[in-house]
N, C-alpha and C positions, 0 to 999 in steps of 0.2 A: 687758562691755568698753565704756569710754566713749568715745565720740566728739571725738578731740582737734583743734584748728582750728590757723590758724596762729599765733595769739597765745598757743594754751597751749605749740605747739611753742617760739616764741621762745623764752620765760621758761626752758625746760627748757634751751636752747640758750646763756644769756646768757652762761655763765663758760667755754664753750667755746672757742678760739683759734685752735685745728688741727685741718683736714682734713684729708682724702688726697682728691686731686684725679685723678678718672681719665678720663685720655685711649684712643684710640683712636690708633694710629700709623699710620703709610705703610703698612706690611706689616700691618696686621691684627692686630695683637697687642695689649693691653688695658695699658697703662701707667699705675704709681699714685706719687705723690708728697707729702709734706706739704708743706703751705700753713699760712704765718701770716695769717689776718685780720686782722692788727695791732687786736684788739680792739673792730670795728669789726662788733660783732658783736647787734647791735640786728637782729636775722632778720625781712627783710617779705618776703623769696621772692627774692631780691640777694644773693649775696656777691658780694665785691671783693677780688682779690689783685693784688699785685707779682709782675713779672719781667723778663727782659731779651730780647726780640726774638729773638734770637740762639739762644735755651735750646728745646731739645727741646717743654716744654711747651707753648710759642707756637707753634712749628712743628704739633704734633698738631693742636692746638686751630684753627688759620687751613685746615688743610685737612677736618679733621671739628669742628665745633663742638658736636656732640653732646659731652655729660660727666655725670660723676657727683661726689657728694661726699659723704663719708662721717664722720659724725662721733661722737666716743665721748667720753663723759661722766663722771666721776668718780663715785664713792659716794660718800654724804658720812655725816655725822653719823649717831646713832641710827637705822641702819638703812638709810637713804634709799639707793634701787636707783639703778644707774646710768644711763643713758640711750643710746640706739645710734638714729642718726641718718642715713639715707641719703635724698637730693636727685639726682633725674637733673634735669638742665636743658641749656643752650643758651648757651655764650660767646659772648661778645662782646669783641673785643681793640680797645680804647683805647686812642688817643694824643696824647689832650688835655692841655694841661701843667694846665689850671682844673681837670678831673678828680682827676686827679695828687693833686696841693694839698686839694681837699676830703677826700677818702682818704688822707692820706699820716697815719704818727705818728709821734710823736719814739720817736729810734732807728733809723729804718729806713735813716740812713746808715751804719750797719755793712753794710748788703750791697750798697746803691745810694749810692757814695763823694759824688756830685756833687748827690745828694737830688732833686728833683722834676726836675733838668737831665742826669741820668743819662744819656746817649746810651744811646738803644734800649729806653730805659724802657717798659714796657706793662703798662699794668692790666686785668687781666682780669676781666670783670663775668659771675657765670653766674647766668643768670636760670633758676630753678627751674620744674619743669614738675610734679612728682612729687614727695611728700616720704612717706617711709616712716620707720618711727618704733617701737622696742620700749623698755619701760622695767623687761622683772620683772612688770611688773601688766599691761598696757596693750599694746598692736603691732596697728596700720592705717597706712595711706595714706587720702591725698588730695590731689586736686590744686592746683596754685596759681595762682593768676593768670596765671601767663604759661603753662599748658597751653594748646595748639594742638586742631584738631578729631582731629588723628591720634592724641595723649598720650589725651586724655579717652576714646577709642574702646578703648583698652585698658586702664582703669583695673579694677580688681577692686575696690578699697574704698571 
């Protein structure tokens, strides 16, 4: 088994677009949703989503900011295995409009009408602590940059 960093994870990761984003609720129950990265999908241990203040997701996340994200890869040509990709990290809810603007892509006014002026617009940043990783050949973890002393203390890989 070879030892994958985060720049082999990236690459593996480039043509990926949707998560499932999982929350933790009020009551203790584990909530999962897809998320578009509007292609912004250059992985340094950062992903960045849209949503609106208002949506469950923002609620879970402002009162546990613990999350997960899980992402799955296509096959492709000539055999190539698919890829399964799971990130525990750490939100952070954003309500910079200068943010906004650098992450935003054309298009994403079909769900946010008013574009980077969307009343209750927030973009959620979850910074990776954990990145676990199978492809067919390949499945370890390791941690990212933004691991804590507590993430690293329970690491197995």
């Amino acid at each position: 088994m070879s030892e994958m960093n985060l720049s082999d994870l990236s690459e593996k990761m480039r043509d990926i677009d949707i998560a499932m984003l999982v929350t933790h609720t009020d009551g203790g129950a584990i909530a999962a949703r897809p998320m578009s990265n509007n292609r912004d999908v250059e992985y340094d241990g950062d992903s960045w989503y849209f949503a609106c203040e208002n949506t469950r997701t923002v609620q879970d996340l402002r009162a546990n900011p613990q999350c997960a994200l899980s992402f799955h890869g296509k096959g492709g040509l000539l055999g190539m295995k698919p890829v399964f990709v799971h990130i525990e990290g750490e939100a952070e809810l954003i309500k910079d409009k200068a943010q906004f603007e650098a992450h935003w892509a054309k298009g994403m006014s079909l769900w946010f009408t008013d574009g980077v002026d969307t009343p209750g617009l927030t973009l959620i940043k979850v910074r990776g602590v954990r990145a676990h990783y199978w492809d067919g050949e390949d499945q370890g973890e390791f941690l990212l940059e933004g691991a804590t002393p507590e993430t690293r203390a329970t690491a197995t890989g």
